[in-house]
N, C-alpha and C positions, 0 to 999 in steps of 0.2 A: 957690532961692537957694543960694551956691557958701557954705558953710561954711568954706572954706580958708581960710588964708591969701591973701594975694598974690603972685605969684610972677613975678619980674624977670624978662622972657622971654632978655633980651639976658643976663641971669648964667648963666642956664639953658645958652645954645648957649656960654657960653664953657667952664663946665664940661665939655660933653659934648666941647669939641672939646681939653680938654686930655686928657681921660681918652681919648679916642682919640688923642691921640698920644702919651702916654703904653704904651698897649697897643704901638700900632706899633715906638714903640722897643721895646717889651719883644720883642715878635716878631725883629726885627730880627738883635738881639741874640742873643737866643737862637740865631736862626737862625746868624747870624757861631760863636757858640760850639761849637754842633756840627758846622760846618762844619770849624773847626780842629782839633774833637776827630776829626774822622774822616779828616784829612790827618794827624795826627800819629801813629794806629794804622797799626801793623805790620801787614805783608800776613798775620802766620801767623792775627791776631786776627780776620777777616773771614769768615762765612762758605762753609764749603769741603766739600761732601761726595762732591766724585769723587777726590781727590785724599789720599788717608789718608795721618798722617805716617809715616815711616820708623824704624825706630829710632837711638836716638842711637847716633854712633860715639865712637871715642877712647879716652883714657883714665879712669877714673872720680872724678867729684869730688870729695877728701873733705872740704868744706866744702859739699857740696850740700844738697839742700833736705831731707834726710834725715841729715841728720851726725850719728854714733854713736846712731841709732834703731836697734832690737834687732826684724827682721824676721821674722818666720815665714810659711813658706809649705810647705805639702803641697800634693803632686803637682807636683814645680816641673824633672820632668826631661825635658818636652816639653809643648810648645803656648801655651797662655794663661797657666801656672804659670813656667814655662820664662823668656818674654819681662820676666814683673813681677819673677821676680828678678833677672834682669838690668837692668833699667830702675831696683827699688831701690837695686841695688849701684852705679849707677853715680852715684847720685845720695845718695852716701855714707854706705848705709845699713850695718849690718852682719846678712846675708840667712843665714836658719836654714833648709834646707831637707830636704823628704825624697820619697820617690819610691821605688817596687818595683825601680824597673830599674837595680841598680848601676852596670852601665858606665857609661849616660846620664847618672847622676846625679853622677860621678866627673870627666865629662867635660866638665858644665856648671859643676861645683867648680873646673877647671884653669882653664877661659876664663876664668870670672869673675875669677880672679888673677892670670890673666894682663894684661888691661885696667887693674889697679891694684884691683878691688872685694876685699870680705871677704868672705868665702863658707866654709858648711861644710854638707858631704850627710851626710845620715844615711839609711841602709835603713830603712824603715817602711814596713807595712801598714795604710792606715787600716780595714779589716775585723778588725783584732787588738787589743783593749784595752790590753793589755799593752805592745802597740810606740806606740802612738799614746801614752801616758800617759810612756813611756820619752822618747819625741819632743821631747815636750812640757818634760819637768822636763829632757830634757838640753839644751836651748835656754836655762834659767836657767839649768843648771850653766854653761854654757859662756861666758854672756856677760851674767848676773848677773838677765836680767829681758823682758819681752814688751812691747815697744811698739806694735807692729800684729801683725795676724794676720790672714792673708788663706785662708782654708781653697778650695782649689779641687779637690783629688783629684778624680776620678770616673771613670766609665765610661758608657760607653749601654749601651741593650739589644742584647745580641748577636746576636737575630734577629727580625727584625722580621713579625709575624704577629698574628692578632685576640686577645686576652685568654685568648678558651677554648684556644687554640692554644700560648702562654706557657707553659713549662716551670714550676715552682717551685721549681729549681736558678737559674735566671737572672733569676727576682721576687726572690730571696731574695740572691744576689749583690751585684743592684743596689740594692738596698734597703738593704743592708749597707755598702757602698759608700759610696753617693752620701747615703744622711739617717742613717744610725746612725755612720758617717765622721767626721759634722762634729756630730753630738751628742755624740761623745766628743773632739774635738778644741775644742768651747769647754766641754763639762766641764773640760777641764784644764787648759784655758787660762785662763779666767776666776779662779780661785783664785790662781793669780798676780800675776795683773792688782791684783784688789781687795788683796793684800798690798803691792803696789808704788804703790798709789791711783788705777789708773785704766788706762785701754788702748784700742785699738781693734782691733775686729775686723770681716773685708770676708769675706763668702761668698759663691762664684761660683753664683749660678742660672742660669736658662735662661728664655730665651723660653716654654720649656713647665711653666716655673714659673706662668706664667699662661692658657693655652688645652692644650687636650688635642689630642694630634695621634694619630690610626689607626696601630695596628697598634706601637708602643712605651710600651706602658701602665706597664710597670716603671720606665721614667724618667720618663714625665711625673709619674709616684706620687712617686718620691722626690725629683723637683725643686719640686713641690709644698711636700713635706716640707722642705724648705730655708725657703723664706719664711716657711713657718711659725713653724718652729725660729728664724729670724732674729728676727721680729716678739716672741715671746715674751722670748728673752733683751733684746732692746733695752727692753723692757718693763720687766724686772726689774731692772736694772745702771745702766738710764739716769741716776740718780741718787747712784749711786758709781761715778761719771766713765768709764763705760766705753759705748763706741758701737757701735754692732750695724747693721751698714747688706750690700744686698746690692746687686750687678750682675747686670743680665741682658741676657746677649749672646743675639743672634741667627746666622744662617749664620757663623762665625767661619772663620777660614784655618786650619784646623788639621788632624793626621790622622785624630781623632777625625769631625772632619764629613767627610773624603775617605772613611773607612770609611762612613759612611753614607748619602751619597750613591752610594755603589757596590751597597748594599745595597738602594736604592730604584730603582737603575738612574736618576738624572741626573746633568747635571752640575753646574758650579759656574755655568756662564753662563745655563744654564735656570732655577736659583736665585735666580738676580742680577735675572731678568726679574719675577718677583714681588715683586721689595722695591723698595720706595719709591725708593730712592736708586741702585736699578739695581746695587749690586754689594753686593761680599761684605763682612763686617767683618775688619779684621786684629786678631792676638794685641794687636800693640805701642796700637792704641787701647783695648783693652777695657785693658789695662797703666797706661793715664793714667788711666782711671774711677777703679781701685782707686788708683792715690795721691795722686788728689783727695778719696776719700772718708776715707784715711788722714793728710788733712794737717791745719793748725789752718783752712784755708779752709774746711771741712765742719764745722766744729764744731757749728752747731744740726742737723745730719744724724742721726736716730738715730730704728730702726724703719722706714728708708725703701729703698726698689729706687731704681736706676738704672736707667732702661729703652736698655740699649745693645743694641737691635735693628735696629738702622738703618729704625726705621719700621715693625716686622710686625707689632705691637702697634696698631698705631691704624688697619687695615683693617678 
């Protein structure tokens, strides 16, 4: 015996045949909606990975997307350092920079002024506490306070051999370098920060922040030590508004990877054949990572990498 109710066969298929066109439209529509959503994106929003952008030319804007933000960057007087303060400054930041190599950094100071950007180099060693700490407070003397801090200085191993073979002149360099560098430069940083209520800070790691590569142990070690070092302060600051986030590039353009590439004996094209995307990363991309992770778009971002490896991470 049917316990149910009774049930109108003819209400039954009317329902079913409104609720399907009901759906249909919705499909429809939808479909219409991203249809025009995807005629009215710009060809730069599309994805593109043979084709890396350029950096910007002209003069610098000072109502850009960084107007009167108080930039710091170490190591910024060639490569990855070099491109982000020029990419800040033109994007009307005002760029604190420092770097061993005065002419370069004297020379990066003119451009940038020339273009319309603000720009001041300071000599500093990130292996010296004293310069680094100097660095640091003279970035607030000089323009009151620390909006981003993008810590990138470093060095690789300058000779590439198994562990037992590692000097402890060149463990202790790099080490000094590349993770005692950037632990004295957000020691010094951060105190400012939490006096002015908040700040961002971007630290350049490496692909070898995450896999151990033969024969340069002393930077995988200290790039290691970077994410570390990242994770923990973002840990601690998260909460007095200050963001701790890293990038990590892979083969990048730079002289750095031309020295070692030369030291491995390949090339850049033999390179390019093992990553996913078939070629190299340029300065001026990893240069967007860090002022996306320096903008208010990244604001829930803190304790996290960027994995700008064009791919070498997920083989």
């Amino acid at each position: 015996m049917n316990n149910h109710p009774a049930v109108d066969i003819a209400t039954m298929k009317d329902a079913l045949s409104t609720r399907h066109d009901r759906r249909a439209a919705l499909r429809r529509g939808g479909a219409a909606i991203a249809g025009l959503a995807a005629t009215a994106l710009p060809m730069a929003t599309r994805a593109n990975t043979q084709d890396p952008p350029e950096s910007e030319a002209g003069r610098a804007n000072p109502n850009g997307r960084f107007a009167s933000k108080v930039v710091l960057i170490t190591g910024a007087t060639s490569g990855i350092g070099k491109t982000t303060a020029y990419a800040f400054a033109r994007e009307g930041a005002k760029v604190y920079f420092c770097g061993r190599r005065v002419e370069l950094g004297r020379a990066s100071e003119a451009e940038i002024r020339d273009f319309g950007g603000e720009a001041t180099y300071v000599r500093a060693d990130v292996r010296e506490p004293d310069q680094v700490r100097g660095f640091v407070d003279g970035c607030v003397e000089t323009y009151g306070r620390i909006d981003v801090a993008f810590n990138n200085a470093g060095i690789e191993t300058p000779t590439a051999a198994p562990l037992a073979e590692q000097s402890l002149a060149d463990w202790q360099d790099v080490l000094i370098t590349n993770a005692t560098g950037y632990f004295l430069s957000m020691k010094w940083e951060i105190p400012h920060m939490l006096r002015q209520g908040g700040g961002i800070i971007v630290n350049n790691g490496s692909v070898s922040s995450h896999v151990g590569y033969a024969t340069i142990s002393p930077y995988n070690a200290s790039k290691h030590a970077i994410w570390s070092l990242t994770r923990c302060a973002a840990l601690e600051y998260a909460a007095q508004n200050i963001r701790v986030n890293m990038v990590s590039p892979g083969a990048c353009d730079t002289a750095m990877l031309d020295r070692a590439l030369q030291d491995f004996g390949v090339t850049k094209e033999e390179v390019a054949q093992t990553i996913s995307v078939q070629r190299i990363t340029t300065p001026e991309e990893i240069a967007r990572i860090v002022m996306f992770l320096s903008s208010d778009e990244a604001s829930t971002l803190s304790g996290m990498d960027v994995d700008a490896t064009a791919g070498m991470l997920t083989q």
